[in-house]
C-alpha positions in Angstrom: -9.9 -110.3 79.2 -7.9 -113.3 80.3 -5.7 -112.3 83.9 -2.5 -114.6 84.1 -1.1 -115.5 87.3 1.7 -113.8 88.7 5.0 -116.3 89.0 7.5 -116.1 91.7 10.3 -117.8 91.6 11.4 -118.0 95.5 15.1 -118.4 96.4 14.0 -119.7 99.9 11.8 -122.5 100.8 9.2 -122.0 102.3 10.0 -123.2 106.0 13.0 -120.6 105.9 10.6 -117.6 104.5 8.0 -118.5 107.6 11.4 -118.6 110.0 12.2 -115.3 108.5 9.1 -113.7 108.7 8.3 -115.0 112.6 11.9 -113.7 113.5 10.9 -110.1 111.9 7.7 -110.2 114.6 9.7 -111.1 117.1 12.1 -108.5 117.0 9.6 -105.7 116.3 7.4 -107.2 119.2 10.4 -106.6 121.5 10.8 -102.9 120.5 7.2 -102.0 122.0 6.4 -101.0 125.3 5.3 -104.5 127.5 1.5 -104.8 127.3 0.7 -102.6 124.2 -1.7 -103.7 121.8 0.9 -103.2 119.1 3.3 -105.8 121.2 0.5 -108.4 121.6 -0.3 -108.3 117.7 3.0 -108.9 116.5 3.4 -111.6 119.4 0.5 -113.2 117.9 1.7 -113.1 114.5 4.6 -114.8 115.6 2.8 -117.8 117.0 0.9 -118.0 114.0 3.9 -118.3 111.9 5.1 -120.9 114.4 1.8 -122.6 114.1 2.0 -122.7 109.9 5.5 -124.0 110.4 4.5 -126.6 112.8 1.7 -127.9 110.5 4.4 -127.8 107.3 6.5 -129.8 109.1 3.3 -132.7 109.8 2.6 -132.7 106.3 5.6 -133.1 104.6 6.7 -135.8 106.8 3.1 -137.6 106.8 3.0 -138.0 110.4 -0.6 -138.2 111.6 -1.4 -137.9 115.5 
């Protein structure tokens, strides 16, 4: 049995789906209490996301440091 791949056809690119997705942790990171675990795990989420979209924008423009 042969499994095909699923394709997705995305309307945004992909800098604007990371943007999107680190604004969503943001906000729910703001709705917990200060110091909760739940808080610090969406907070790190959100620098990840920055991270990825810090390292998109070195590759695509070739920059090397």
């Amino acid at each position: 049995m042969v499994k095909t791949r699923r394709c997705v056809k995305h309307s945004l690119s992909f800098r604007a789906r990371l943007t999107e997705e680190a604004e969503r942790f943001r906000t729910a990171a703001e709705q917990q209490p200060p110091g909760s675990m739940a808080r610090e795990l969406l907070l790190r989420r959100v620098r990840q996301t920055e991270t990825a979209l810090h390292m998109n924008d070195l590759l695509s423009t070739g920059e090397s440091k």
